[in-house]
N, C-alpha and C positions, 0 to 999 in steps of 0.2 A: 504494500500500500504506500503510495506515495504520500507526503503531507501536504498537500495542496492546496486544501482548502484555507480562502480568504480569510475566512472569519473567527477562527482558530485565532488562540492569542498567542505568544511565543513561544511560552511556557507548556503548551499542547502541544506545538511543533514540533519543539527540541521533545517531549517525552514521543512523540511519534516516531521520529529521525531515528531513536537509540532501538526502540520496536523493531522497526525496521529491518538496521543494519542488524540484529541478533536475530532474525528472522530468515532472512537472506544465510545469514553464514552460522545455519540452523548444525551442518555435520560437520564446519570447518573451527575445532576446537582454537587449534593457535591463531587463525586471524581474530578471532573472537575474543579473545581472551585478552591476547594483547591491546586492541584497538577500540572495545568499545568503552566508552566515557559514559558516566551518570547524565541525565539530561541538568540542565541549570533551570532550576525553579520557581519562577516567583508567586503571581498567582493561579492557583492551581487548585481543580475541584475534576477528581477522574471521574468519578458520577456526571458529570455535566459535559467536560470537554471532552471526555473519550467516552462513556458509557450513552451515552444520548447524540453523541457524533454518529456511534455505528448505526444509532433507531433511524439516523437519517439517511445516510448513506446508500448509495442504490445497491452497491456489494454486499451490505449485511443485513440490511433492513428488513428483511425478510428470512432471515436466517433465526432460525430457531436458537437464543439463547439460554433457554430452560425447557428442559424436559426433563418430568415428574415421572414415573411409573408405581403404580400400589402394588401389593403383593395380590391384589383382586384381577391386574393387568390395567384395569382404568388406567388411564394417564393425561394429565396434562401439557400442553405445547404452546412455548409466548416467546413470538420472535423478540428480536431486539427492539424494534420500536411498540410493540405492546408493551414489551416490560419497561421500557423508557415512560411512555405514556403514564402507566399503570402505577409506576413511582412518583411519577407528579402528581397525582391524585394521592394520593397519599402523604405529602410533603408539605402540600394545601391542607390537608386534612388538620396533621398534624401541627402546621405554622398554629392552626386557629385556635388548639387546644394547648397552645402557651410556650410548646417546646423551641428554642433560639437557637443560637450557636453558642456553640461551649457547653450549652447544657449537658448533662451526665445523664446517659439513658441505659438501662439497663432491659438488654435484649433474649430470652428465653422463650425459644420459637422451638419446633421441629422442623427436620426437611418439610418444608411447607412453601407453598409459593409465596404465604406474607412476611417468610424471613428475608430474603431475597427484594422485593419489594420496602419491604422495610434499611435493611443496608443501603441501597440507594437513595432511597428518600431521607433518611437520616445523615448522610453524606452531604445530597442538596440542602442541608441546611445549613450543614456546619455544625451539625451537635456531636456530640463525642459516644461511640460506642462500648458498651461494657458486654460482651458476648459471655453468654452461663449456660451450663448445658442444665437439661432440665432434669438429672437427675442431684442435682443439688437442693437441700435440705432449709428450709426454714433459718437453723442456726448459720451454715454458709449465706445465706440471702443476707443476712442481718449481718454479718462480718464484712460483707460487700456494699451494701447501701451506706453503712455508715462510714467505713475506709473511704468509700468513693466518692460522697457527697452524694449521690444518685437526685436526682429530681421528678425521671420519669420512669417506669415502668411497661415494659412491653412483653405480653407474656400469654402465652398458649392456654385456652380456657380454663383445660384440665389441671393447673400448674396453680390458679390462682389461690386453690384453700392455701396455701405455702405461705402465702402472701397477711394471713389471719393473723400468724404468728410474728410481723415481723414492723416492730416500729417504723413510724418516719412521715413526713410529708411530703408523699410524690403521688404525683399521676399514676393512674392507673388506666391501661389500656389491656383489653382481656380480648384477644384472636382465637374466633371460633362462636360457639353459643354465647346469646347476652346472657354476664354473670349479673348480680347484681351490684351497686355501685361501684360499678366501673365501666370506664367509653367503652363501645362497639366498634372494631376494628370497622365493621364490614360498612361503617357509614362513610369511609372516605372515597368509596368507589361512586360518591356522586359528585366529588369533586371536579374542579378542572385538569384538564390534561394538560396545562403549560401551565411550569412552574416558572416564574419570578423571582429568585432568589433577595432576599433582603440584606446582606452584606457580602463583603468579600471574602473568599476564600484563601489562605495563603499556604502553599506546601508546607510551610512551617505549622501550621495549626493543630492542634492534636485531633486526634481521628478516633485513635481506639486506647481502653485500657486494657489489658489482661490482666486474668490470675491465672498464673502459672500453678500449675498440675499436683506440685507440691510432694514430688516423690521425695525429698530430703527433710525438708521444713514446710514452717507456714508459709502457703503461697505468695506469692511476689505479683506485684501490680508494675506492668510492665507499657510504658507508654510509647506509643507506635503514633505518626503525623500520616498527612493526606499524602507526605511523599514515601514515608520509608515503608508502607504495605502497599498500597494501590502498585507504584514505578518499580519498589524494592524486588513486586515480583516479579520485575523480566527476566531475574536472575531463575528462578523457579520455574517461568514458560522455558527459560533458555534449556535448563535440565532436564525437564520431561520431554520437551521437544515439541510443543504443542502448536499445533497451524490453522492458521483459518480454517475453519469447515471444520475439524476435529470434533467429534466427540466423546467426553472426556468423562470416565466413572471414575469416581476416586472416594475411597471407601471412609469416611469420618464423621463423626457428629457435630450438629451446631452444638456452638458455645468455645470449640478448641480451634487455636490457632492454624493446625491444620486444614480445617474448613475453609475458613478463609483465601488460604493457602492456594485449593486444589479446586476447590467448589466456587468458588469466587474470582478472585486478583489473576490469577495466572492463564487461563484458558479465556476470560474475557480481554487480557490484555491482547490476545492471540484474535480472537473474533469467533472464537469456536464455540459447543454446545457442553455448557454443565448437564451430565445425565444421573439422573437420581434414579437409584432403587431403593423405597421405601418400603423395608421389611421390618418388622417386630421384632424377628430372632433370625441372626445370619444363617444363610442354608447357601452351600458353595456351589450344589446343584441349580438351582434356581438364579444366583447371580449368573452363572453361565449358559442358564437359557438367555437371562436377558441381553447379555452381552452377543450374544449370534444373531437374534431374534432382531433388534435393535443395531446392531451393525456397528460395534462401540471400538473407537479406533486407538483410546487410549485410557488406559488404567492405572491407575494408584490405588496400592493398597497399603497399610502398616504390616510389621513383620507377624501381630498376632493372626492376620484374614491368610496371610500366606501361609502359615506352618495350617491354618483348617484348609486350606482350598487343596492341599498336595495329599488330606488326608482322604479326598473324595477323586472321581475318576476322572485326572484330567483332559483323560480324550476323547470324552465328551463333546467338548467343546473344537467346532467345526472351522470357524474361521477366528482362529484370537486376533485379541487387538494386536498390532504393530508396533505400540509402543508400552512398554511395561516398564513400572518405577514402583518402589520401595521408599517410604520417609517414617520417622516415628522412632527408632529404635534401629541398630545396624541390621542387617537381614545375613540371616548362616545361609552360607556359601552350598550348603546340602539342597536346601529348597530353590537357589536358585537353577540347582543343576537338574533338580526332580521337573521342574515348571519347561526347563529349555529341552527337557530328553523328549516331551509330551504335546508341544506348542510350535517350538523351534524357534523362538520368541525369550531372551535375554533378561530379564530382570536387571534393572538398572537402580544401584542404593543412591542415595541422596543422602545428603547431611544439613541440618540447621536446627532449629531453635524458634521457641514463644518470640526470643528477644530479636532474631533475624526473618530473613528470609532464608531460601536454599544459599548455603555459602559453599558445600564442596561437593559434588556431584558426578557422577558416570553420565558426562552425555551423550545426546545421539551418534552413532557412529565411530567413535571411538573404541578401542581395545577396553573390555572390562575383567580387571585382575581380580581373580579370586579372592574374597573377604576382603577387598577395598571398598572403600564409599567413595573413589573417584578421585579429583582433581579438582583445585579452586575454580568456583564459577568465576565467569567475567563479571566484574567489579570488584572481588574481592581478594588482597592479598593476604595470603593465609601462612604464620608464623607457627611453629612448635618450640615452645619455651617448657627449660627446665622450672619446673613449678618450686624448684628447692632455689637454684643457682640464678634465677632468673634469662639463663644464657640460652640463647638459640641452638639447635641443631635440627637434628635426624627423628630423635622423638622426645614428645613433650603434651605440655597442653595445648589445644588447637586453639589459638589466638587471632583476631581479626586486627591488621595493623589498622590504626588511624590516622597516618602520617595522610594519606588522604579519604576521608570519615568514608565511605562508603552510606550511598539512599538505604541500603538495607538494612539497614540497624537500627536499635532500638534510640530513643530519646537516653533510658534512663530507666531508673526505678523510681516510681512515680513517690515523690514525698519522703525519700530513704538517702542521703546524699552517703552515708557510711558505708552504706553498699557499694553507691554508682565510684565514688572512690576507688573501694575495690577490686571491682569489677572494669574499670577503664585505668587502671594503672601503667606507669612505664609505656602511654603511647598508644594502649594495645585493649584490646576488649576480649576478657579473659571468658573463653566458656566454659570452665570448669571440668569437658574433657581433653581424653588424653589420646592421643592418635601416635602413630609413627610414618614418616615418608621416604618413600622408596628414591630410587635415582631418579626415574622415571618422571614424580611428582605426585605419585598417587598417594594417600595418603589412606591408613587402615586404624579401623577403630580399635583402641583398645580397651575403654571403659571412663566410667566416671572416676574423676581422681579421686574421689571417697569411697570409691568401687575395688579400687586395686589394692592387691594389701600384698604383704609375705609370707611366704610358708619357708623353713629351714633357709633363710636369707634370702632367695628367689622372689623376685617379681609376677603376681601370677594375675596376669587377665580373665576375669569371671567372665567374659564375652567370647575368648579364644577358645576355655574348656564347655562353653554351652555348646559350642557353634558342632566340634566335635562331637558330644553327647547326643547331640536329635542327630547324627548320620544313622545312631542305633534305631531298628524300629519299632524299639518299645516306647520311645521317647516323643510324647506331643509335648512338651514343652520342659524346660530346666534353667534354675536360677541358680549359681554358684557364685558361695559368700565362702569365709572366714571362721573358721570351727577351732576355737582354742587348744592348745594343745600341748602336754606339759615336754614334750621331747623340742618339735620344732617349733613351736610360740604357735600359729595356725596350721591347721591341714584344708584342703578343698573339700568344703562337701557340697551335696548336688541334691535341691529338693525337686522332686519330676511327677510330674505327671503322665499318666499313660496312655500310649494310643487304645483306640478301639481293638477288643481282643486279649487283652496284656492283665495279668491280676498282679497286685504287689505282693510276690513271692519270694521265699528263699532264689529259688532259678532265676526271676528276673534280675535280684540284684544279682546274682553271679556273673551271669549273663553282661549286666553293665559291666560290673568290675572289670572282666576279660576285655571288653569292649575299650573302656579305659585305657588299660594294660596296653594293647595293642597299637593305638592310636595317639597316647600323650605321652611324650617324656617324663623319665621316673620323677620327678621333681613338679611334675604335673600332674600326676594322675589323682584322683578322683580317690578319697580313703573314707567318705561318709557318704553317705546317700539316706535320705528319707521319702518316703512316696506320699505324696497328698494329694485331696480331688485336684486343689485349684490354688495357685500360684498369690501370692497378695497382689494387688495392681491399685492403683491412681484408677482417678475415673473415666482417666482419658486411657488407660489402656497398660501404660505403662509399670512395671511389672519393681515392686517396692522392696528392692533387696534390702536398703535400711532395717527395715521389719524384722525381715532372715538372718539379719547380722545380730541384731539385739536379741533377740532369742535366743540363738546359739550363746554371744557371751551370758544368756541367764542359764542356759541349764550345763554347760559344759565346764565352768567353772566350780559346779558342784560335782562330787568324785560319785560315781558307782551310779551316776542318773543314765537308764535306759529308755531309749524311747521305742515304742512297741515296734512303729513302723519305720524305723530307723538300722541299720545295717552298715557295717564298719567292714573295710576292706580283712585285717585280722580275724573276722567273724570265718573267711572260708581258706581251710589250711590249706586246700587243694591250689589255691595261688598261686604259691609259696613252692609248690614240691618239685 
């Protein structure tokens, strides 16, 4: 797409220009890399100047920007200038019921077409978005309206008793059946479809807050503007590889930053189709009907949809999409080779963060190295600093230089300057993990630096011994933490869960052990294992070793404590002989 148009301000231009050129040099990794520049921003509203561009545009205007599907098959379909339109009525709606710019709105939808509608209409205003998924609790509602200041409320019918429990003087807007005392979403659908905007928008202005997922601590309020998520994600279109006309499933709930991410910013910046499957309870069958059925030409999933989807038949599935990516957590290297034996279709990891966009990635067409997350996307220089010595090399924690700040990054931690301190020290925007990089440039996860610990002086990656443990096929999923221990201060142990088929037996663990044995360096291997149903996790998915580390030092520090389902490499002499 050319930038051509007159009436575009400069500030559209230039975010057009950089579109473009990353678009253009979609599989030429090093021109890309080295060449493209962040666009220069001044006023700037993507809701308006690029999201209501395309409703007009005669190339896209007619292109389906949202497609709905139920698990009934019903489906909904609203090109880009329906849903342009259909946001201005709603922005009207909204102007009239008080909400401004700056205001703090607190948004807890489902895959719904008024969430969707709702983000851009709250965009056109200028008001600041707070995204919650809806299985959060009365007490988080009240930890969040009052941290945030919130004023407005936006919230899915079913969601509003939540609401009974939770102080404050805000708006209340209830989407779906009218609740009582609260506005009726469905009244704004008699508004005007040209919206008027009443002040300026500036790339600087804040956009969104987050709370962060909260796998270590109390979550974090992390501030994102109109430029570092809307522009920030070309870096994220650039890594999936997403093209006009695409249509793009990318498996995540509202309220998490990945939604956003995948469901929103990235495939719109591209001109292509967000495709929802709105199911209740994941079934890998059924996404794979609709992914054929439907003609879905690129997917994102997190690492937990792929370790179920390799556990259902994946040749099934007649024509896969063309482009497949990984974000959420690293992805073991077994399932991407189980997806490519079956597909002939790549799995591509990504890497980033609440606080970024995509910052390192396996993009299109390039070489992907086993149990890498890729290469620095374009914009971002990406350092590995000793977390002890503060010195550069080979591996370290994966750090964002700021010598020139990069659009993808966060503001900050909203109201915590102790944090943002140190979190942007020496230069540099620390993420907390720990990568290694090859010659090459690729760089591989090794864990959260609170994740890595020691066994008998050895450095041991709880990411490295999972990745080998699911190649067993007893193994749907495995967390490895830190099990005290009075010879080597820790040993590895492995809490797992089972595939379909598998009971937790004497044989299965043996069975692991051997597996173990065979597959990790003695100073690696695997000396504990416990079997339970289900793994701890964050709400977003993410899988809560903090939990499994704290446990272990409660029961393991007491002497002679057995746990029933639990099973110790010394348990079978046969090892040993």
């Amino acid at each position: 797409m050319n930038a051509n148009e007159g009436s575009q301000n400069a500030s559209a231009l230039a975010f057009m220009a950089s579109r473009d050129f990353l678009i253009a040099n979609r599989l030429n990794y090093k021109v890309a890399y080295e060449n493209f520049v962040w666009p220069k921003l001044d006023q700037f509203n993507w809701a308006i100047d690029w999201f209501d561009y395309l409703g007009k545009d005669p190339r896209f205007k007619d292109t389906d920007a949202l497609w709905i599907v139920e698990q009934d098959n019903t489906e909904t379909k609203l090109t880009f200038q329906e849903l342009s339109e259909r946001s201005n009525k709603v922005a009207n709606w909204f102007t009239e019921l008080g909400i401004a710019k700056s205001d703090r709105v607190v948004v807890m939808l489902g895959n719904q077409v008024e969430l969707w509608e709702t983000i851009l209409a709250l965009m056109k205003i200028g008001a600041v978005m707070i995204p919650c998924t809806t299985l959060l609790t009365s007490q988080d509602l009240t930890d969040r309206i009052e941290r945030a200041s919130v004023k407005h409320v936006i919230v899915k019918d079913s969601e509003t008793r939540k609401f009974e429990q939770v102080p404050g003087d805000y708006t209340k807007i209830a989407v779906g059946e009218k609740v009582a005392g609260w506005y009726s979403y469905a009244d704004a659908y008699s508004r005007s479809t040209t919206f008027t905007t009443q002040s300026k928008t500036y790339a600087s202005d804040t956009l969104l807050l987050y709370f962060t997922s909260g796998t270590t601590a109390k979550p974090k309020l992390v501030e994102h503007t109109h430029a570092s998520y809307p522009v920030g994600h070309l870096s994220t279109m650039y890594w999936i590889g997403i093209e006009p006309y695409d249509i793009h499933l990318n498996i995540s709930s509202p309220g998490w930053a990945k939604h956003a991410w995948s469901c929103v910013f990235a495939p719109w910046n591209a001109g292509a189709t967000v495709f929802i499957y709105n199911y209740a309870r994941f079934d890998a069958q059924a996404i794979m009907t609709q992914i054929d059925r439907c003609k879905i030409t690129s997917f994102c999933a997190p690492p937990t949809v792929w370790r179920m989807m390799i556990q259902a038949d994946l040749t099934g599935l007649s024509n896969p999409p063309t482009k497949l990516v990984s974000a959420g957590e690293p992805l073991n290297p077994e399932v991407i080779e189980q997806v490519e034996r079956a597909w002939g279709v790549t799995i591509r990891d990504g890497y980033g963060q609440t606080e970024t966009t995509a910052i390192v990635g396996n993009s299109p067409g390039q070489e992907v190295k086993k149990g890498s997350m890729g290469r620095p996307l374009p914009g971002f220089k990406i350092e590995l600093v000793d977390p002890n010595t503060g010195e550069p090399g080979s591996e370290g924690e994966i750090c964002i230089s700021l010598s020139a700040r990069p659009t993808g990054l966060m503001v900050g931690y909203k109201d915590d300057p102790s944090r943002n301190q140190e979190a942007m020290e020496h230069g540099l925007y620390h993420t907390g993990d720990i990568g290694m990089r090859d010659a090459d440039g690729y760089i591989t996860y090794v864990g959260r630096s609170d994740d890595v610990f020691k066994a008998s002086d050895y450095r041991i990656s709880p990411f490295e011994l999972e990745s080998a443990l699911l190649e067993h096929p007893a193994v749907a999923e495995a967390a490895v933490v830190p099990s005290p221990d009075p010879l080597r201060l820790n040993v590895p142990k492995a809490y797992i869960t089972l595939a379909a088929g598998y009971t937790p037996s004497r044989d299965t663990a043996l069975s692991i052990f051997k597996f173990s044995r065979e597959h990790l360096a003695p100073y690696k291997r695997i000396r504990r294992l416990e079997f339970v149903n289900e793994l701890p996790k964050t709400i977003s998915g993410k899988i809560r070793r903090v939990e499994l580390r704290a446990k272990e030092q409660q029961i393991h520090f007491q002497e002679d404590i057995k746990i029933p389902s639990e099973w110790e490499e010394k348990d079978f002499p046969e090892l040993f002989s």
